[in-house]
DRENDO-1510 file (C-alpha; in Angstrom, 1 decimal, always signed):
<recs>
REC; n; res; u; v; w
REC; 1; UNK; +84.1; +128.2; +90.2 .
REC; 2; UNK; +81.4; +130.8; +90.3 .
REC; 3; UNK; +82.3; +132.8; +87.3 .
REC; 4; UNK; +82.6; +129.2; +85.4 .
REC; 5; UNK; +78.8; +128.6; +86.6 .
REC; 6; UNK; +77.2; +131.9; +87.9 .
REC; 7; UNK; +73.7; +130.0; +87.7 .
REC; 8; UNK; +74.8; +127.2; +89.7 .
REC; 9; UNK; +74.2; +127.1; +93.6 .
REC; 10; UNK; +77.9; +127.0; +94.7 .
REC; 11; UNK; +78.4; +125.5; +98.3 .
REC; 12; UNK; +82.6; +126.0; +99.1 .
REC; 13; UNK; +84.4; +124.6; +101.5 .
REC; 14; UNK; +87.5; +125.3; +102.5 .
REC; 15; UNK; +88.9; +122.8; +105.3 .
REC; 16; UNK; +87.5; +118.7; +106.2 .
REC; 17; UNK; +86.1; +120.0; +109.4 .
REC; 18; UNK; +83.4; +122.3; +106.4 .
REC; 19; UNK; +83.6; +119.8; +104.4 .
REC; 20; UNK; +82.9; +116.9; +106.3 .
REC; 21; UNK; +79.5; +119.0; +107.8 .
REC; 22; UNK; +78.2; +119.4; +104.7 .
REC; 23; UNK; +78.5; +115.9; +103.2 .
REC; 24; UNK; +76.5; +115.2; +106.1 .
REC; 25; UNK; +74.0; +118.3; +106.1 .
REC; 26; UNK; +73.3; +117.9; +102.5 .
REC; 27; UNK; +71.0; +115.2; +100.6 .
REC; 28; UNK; +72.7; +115.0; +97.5 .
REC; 29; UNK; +75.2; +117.1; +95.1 .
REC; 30; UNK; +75.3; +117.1; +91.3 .
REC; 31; UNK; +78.7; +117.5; +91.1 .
REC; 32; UNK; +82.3; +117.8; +93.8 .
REC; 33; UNK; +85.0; +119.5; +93.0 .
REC; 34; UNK; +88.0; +118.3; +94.9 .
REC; 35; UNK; +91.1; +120.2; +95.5 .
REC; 36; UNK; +94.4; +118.1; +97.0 .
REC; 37; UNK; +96.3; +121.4; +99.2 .
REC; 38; UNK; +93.7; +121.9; +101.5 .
REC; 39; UNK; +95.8; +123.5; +103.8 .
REC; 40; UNK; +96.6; +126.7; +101.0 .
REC; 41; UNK; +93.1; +127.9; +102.7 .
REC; 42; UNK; +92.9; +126.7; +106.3 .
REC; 43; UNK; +95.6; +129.5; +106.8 .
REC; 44; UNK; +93.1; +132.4; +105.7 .
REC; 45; UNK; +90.2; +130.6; +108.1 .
REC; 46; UNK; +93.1; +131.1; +111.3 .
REC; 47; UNK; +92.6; +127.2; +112.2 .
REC; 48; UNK; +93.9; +124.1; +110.7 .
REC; 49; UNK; +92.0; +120.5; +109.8 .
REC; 50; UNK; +93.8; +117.1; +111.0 .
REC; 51; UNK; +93.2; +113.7; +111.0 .
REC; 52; UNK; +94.8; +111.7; +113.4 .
REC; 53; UNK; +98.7; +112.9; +113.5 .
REC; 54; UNK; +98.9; +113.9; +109.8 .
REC; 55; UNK; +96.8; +117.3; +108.4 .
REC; 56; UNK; +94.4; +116.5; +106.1 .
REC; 57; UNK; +94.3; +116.6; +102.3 .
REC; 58; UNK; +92.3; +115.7; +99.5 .
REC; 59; UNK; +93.0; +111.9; +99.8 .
REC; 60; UNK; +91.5; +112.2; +103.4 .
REC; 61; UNK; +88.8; +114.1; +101.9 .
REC; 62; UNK; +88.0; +111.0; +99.2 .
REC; 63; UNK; +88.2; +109.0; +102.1 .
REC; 64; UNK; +85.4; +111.0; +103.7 .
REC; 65; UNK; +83.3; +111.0; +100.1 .
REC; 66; UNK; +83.8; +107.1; +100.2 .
REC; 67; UNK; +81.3; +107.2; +103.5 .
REC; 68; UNK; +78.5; +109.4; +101.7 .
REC; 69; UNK; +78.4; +107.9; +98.6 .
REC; 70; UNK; +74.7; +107.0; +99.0 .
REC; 71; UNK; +74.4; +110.8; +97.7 .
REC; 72; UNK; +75.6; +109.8; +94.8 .
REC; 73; UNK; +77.2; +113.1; +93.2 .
REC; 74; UNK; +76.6; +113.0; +89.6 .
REC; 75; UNK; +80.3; +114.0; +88.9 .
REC; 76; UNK; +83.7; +113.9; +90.8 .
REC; 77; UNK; +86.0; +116.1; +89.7 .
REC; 78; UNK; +89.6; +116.6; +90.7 .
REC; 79; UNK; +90.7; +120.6; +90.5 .
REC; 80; UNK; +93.4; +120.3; +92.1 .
REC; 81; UNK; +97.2; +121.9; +90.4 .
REC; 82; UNK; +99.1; +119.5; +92.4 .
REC; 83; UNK; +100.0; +116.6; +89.8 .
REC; 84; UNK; +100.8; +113.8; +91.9 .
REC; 85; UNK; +98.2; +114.9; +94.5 .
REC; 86; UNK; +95.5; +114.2; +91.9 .
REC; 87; UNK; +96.9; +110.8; +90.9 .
REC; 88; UNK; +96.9; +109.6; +94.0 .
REC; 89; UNK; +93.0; +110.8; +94.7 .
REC; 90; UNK; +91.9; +109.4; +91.4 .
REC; 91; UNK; +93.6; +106.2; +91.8 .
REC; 92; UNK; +92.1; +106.6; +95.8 .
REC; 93; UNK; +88.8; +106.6; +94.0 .
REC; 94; UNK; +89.2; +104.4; +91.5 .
REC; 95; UNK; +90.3; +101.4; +93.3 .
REC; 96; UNK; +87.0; +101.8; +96.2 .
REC; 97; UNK; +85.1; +101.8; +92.2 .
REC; 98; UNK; +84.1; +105.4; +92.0 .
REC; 99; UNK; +84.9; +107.1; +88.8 .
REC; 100; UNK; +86.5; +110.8; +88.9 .
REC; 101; UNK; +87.7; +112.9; +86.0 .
REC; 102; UNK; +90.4; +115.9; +87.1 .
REC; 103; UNK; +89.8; +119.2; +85.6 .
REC; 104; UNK; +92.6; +121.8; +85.4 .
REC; 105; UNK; +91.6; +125.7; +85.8 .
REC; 106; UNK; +93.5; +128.5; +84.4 .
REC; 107; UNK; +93.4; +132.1; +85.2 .
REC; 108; UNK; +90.8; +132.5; +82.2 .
REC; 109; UNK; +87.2; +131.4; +82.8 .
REC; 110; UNK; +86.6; +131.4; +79.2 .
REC; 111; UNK; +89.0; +128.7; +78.5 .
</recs>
């Protein structure tokens, strides 16, 4: 994401716990970018995120968006590699009315 946009403020998060702070810190975005396996990071961090009895992904992390939408991000993407993972966080989305386009990154930025 920051070679893609090296002028853009880039604020990363890498577990709910993060994520849900700054949704809350924050008065508005212009754009979130979602990815579904949050746990390929929480494993670098030494601590793990979980919501009730299950560990949280990127449908639990729409959920939490849902909540905030009064900062009305411009743009909601969907990064995320895992196929059905982004279905089911689009179609999460979609169904509460809240458009989100998914976006898949390669190893080139250029592309």
């Amino acid at each position: 994401m920051d070679r893609r946009h090296p002028l853009d403020e880039i604020l990363h998060v890498y577990d709910l716990d993060e994520y849900r702070e700054a949704l809350s810190k924050y008065d508005s975005f212009d754009v979130i970018s979602l990815d579904y396996d949050l746990n390929d990071f929480t494993e670098i961090h030494n601590h793990r995120s979980y919501i009730g009895d299950s560990e949280g992904n990127g449908r639990d992390a729409c959920g939490y968006l849902i909540k905030f939408l009064h900062k009305s991000p411009e743009e909601i993407l969907i990064h995320s590699s895992n196929t059905d993972g982004s279905i089911e966080m689009m179609l999460f989305l979609y169904s509460r009315g809240v458009a989100s386009r998914r976006v898949v990154f390669n190893d080139n930025p250029d592309q």
